[in-house]
N, C-alpha and C positions, 0 to 999 in steps of 0.2 A: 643376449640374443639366443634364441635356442638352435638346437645347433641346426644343420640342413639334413634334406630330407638325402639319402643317400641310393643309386637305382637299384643297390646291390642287396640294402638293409631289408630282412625280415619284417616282417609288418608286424607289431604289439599283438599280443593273444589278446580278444574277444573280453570284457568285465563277464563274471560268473553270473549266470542267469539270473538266481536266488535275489542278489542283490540289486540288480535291473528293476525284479517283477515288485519288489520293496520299495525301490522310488516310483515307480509306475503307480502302486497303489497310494502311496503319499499324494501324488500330486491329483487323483481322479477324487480322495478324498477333499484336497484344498477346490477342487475345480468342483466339488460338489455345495462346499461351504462360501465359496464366495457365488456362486450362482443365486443360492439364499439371499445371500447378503443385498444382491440384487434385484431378485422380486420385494424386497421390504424397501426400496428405494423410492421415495414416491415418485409417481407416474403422470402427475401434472406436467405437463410441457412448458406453464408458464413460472414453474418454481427452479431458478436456476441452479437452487444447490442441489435440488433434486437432478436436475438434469446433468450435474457436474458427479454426482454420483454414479449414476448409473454408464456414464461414457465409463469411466476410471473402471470400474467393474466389467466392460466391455471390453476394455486392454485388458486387465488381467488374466480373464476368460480366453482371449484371444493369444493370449501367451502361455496359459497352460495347455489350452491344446496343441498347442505346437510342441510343445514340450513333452507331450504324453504321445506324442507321434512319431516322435525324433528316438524317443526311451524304446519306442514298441518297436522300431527301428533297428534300435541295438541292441535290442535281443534277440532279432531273430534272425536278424543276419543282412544283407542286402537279396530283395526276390528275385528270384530268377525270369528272364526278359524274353521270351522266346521270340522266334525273330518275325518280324512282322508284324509283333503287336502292337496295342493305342497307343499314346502318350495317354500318361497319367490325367484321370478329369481334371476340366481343368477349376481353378478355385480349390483345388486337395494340394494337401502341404508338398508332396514328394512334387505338385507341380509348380511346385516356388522354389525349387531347389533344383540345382543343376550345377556340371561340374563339369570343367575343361581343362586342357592341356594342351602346349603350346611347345613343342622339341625346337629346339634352337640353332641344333644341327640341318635337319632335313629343311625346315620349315615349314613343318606340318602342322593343321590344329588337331585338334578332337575335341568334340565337344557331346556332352549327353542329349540324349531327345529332352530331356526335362528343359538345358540350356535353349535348344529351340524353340523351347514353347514360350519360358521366359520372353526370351529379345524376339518374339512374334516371326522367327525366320522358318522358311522353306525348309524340313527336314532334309533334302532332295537337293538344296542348293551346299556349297562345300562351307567349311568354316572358316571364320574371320581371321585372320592370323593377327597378331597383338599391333602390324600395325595396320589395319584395316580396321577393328576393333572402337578405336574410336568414331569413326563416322558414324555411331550410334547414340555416341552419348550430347547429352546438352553443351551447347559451348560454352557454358559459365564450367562446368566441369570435367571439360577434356584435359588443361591443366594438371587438373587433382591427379586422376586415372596415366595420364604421362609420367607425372612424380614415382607413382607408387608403382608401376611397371620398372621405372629406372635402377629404382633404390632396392627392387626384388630382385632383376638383373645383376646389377653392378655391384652393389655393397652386401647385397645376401636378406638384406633386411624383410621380413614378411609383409605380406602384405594386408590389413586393414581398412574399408574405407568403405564410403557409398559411395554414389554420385544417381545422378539421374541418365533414362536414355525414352530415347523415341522410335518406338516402335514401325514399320513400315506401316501401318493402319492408322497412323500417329498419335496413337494410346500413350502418354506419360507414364512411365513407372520408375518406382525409384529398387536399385539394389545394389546391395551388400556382397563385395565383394574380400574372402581370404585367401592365400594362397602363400607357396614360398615356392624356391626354388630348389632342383633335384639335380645332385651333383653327380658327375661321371667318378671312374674311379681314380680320376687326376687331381681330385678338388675341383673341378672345373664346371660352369652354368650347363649343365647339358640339356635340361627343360624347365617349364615353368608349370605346374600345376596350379588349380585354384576352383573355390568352391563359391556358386553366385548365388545367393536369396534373395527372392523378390518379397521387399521388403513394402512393398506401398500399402497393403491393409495394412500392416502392423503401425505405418508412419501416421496413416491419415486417423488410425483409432489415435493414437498419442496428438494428434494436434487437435484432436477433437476434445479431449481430455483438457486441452492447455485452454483450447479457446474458452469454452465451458467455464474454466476454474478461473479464468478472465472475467466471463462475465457475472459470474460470482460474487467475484468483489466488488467490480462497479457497483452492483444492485446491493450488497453488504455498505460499499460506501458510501451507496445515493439514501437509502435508508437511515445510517448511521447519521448520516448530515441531518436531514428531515426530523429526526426525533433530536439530535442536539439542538436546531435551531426553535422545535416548538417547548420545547424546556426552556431555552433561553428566551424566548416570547413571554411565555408563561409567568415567568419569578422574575425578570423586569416589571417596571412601574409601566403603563401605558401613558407616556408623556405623550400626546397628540398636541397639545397647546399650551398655554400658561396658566402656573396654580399656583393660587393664593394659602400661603399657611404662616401663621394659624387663620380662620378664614376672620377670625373677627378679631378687635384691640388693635392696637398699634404695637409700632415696631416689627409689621407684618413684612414677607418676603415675598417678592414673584419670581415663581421657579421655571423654570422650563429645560428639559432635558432631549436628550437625543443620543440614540445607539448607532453607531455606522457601523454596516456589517462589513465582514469580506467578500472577495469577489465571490461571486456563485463558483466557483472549482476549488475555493480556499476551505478548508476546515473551519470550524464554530470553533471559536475561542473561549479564552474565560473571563471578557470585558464587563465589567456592571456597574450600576449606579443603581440609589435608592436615593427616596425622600418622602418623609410622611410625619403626622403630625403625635406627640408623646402627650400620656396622660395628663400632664402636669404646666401643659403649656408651650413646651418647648415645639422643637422643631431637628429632624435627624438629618443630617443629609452627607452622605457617603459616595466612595467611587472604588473601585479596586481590580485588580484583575489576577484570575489563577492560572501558573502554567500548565501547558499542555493545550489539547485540542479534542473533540469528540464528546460524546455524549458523556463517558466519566467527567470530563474537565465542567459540562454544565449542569450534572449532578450536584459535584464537588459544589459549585456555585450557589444553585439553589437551598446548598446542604450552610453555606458560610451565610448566603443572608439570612434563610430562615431563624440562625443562631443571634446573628447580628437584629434583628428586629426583637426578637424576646428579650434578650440582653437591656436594649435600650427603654422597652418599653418598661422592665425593672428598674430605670433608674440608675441603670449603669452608667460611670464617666468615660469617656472616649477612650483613657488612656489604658482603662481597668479590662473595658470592654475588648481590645483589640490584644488584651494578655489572653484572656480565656478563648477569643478566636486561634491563636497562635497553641495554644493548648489541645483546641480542637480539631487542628490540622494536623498535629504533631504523633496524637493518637489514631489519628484515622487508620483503615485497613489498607487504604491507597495513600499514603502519604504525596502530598503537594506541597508547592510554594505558591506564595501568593502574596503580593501587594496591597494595601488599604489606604484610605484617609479618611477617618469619621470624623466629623461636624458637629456637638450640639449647641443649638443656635437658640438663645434666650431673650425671646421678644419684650420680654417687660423692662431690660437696661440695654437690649440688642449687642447682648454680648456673647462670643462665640467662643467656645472652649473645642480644640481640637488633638488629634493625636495622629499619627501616622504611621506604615510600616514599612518602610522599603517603597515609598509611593511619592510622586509628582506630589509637591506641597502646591494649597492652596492659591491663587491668585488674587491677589487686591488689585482694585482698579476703582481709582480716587479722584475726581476734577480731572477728567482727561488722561492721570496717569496709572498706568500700573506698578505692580512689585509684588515681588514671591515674600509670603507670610514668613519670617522665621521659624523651622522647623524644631522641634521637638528631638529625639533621640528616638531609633525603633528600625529594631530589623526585620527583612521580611518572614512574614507569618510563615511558621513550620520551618524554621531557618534554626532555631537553638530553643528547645526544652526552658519550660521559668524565664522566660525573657520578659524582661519589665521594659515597659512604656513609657514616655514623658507626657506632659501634656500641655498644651502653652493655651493663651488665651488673647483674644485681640476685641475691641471693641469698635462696631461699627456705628456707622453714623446712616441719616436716611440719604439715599443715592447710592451709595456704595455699592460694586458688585462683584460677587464671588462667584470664579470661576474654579470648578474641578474637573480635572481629565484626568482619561491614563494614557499610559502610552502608545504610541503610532497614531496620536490624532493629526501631528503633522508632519507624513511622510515627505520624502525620508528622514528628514531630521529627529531626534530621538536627544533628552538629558538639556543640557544648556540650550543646546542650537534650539530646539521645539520651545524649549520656555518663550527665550527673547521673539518669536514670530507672533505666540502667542501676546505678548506685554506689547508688542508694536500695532494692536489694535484696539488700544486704549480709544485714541482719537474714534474711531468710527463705532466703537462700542457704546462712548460717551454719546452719540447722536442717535441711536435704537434707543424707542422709548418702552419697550418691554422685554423680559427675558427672549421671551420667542423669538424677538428681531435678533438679540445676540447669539443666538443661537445658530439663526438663517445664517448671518455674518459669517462667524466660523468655521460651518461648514460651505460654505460657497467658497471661500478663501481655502483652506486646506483639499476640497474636496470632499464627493460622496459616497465615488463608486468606484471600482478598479484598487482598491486596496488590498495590503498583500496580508494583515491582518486587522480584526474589526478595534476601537476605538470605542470610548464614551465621552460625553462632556455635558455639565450639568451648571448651569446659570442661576447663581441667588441676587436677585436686586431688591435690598432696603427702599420698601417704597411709602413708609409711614412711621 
């Protein structure tokens, strides 16, 4: 604590001119350079981070000059007040500033004309004494003002702090009140000085600045969602109904898929599904999901299927395929993780050769029942450099149908618990006579909307 102020103590000699008129000119030069900075700001009213600039530059501005006032101040001295004269204009710094003292012995105030003008009082009327003092302030912060009178008083401690007060006009202001206490030559409280700044422009530029930088980011977020969500629009299939692939031959499948997003305040996620038919006859059909959220997360997305469709359409096997995804995520600028399960489905023996990464394995659902496909070996993509794939194979029959998700298609449940909900709608799966019904099913049963993140699920039935 520093020490107290003493009635007897010499006052500190004055800083040397020289070095005053040197931060004087530092600061006219910064007050001249952020001024700049401010007409380059743009000036559209409906561009919030324009507008979030130009407040920030309006504190800044509004704190150098006080600051180049306060310096001019203390260089020249305090001016001499001859008797009678105005109070300082008002809206001018020296009349935001005002300074009182409060003798403890007599029970005297004093307080400057500046202080008057502050707290809106009758030059003419006498001064508050520290306990009349609070009948000004807001009663959320008479409190405060009680504490920090006490702890100046009694324990020596200085004083710091705002609070609000109300003016007789009943104008709100908020100020900044310092001070400490001036000891007799006993040790003893013999007054209380203290110095008050009306503080309310300086407060209401800085909440202006907050609200602004507020509304910044909403508009950065509500934008950020918009461009994730039509990316993810975009590099999805547009499953509207059921598709037949390959469209002609037997051992054909009918597909039908479905994206559940999250709720409208939740972030785009990295859920996706594909399905489309290969040069050679086959049939691709995938699900997967990357972590993260935001327009990188459906970058990264459109950047793995894009990869993933070229791959396949070379001929790639599932298991080969989901190496060089894992390679392709491993090197990226933005490293991610990311789950898969690719599919390819070969209509002329309707045999399906598959592979997975860290992803919900496939769904069989047979005469009524279901069961999880045996899974392969495969960690998630961008999880370890050179990671090899297994890759299994199952053969279907006509009926048969295969479902893929990823996860949080059955909130809350997630791993074992979401499998078995899903396997327990064999029976009413078996009674939908087309993908699209199975589809409606599962989402009516788990839900569409109010989710905390989005979800895929992608329906194949052997229908030939």
């Amino acid at each position: 604590m520093p020490p107290h102020l003493s009635a007897d103590r010499p006052a500190p000699p004055p800083p040397g001119r020289d070095s005053v008129d040197s931060l004087i000119s530092q600061t006219r030069r910064l007050r001249g350079e952020v001024d700049a900075v401010r007409r380059e700001a743009p000036e559209d009213g409906t561009d919030p981070e324009g507008r979030w600039q130009r407040a920030l530059c309006d504190l800044a501005l509004h704190q150098l000059n006080d600051l180049d006032t306060h310096l001019a101040q203390l260089r020249d001295g305090p001016p001499p007040v001859p008797a009678g004269s105005a109070a300082p204009p008002a809206g001018s710094l020296l009349s935001r500033v005002g300074s009182a003292e409060w003798n403890l012995l007599t029970d005297e105030a004093s307080w400057s004309g500046e202080l008057y003008q502050i707290l809106g009082r009758d030059p003419s009327s006498p001064a508050l004494t520290l306990d009349e003092l609070p009948s000004l302030v807001h009663d959320e912060d008479r409190p405060l003002l009680t504490a920090m009178v006490t702890d100046c008083l009694v324990d020596g401690k200085p004083i710091d702090g705002e609070f609000r007060i109300r003016r007789p006009d009943g104008e709100a202001r908020t100020v900044h009140m310092m001070g400490e206490p001036v000891l007799d030559a006993d040790g003893s409280t013999a007054s209380m000085w203290a110095v008050l700044r009306d503080v309310s422009e300086l407060r209401r530029s800085q909440r202006t600045v907050r609200e602004t930088g507020d509304a910044m980011q909403r508009h950065q977020a509500r934008t950020e969602h918009r461009l994730a969500a039509e990316l993810q629009e975009a590099v999805l299939p547009p499953r509207r109904g059921s598709l037949r692939l390959p469209r002609q031959g037997t051992g054909a499948l009918d597909l039908a898929a479905r994206h559940l997003p999250a709720a409208a305040s939740a972030p785009i996620g990295g859920h996706w599904y594909d399905a489309f038919d290969l040069p050679d006859g086959d049939t691709l059909l995938g699900a997967g999901d990357l972590t993260g959220h935001g327009v990188t997360v459906a970058s990264g997305m459109a950047t793995l299927i894009g990869a993933l469709r070229g791959m396949a359409m070379a001929g790639t096997a599932p298991g080969r395929l989901l190496g060089w995804l894992n390679q392709l995520l491993d090197a990226s600028d933005q490293p991610a993780l990311g789950s898969a399960v690719c599919c390819r489905y070969r209509p002329a023996t309707r045999t399906l050769s598959w592979a997975q990464a860290g992803h919900p394995a496939p769904l069989l659902f047979r005469d009524g029942t279901g069961r999880v496909l045996a899974g392969p070996e495969g960690v998630l993509l961008g999880a370890r450099p050179q990671a090899a794939y297994g890759q299994a194979e199952e053969t279907l029959r006509q009926g048969d149908l295969l479902l893929l998700h990823t996860d949080g298609l059955v909130p809350p449940h997630t791993g074992t618990e979401a499998v078995q909900r899903l396997l327990d709608l064999a029976p009413r799966l078996r009674a939908d006579r087309t993908a699209q019904d199975c589809v409606r099913t599962v989402v009516e049963e788990f839900g569409e909307s109010g989710r905390e993140d989005d979800a895929c699920v992608l329906v194949a039935r052997v229908v030939s």
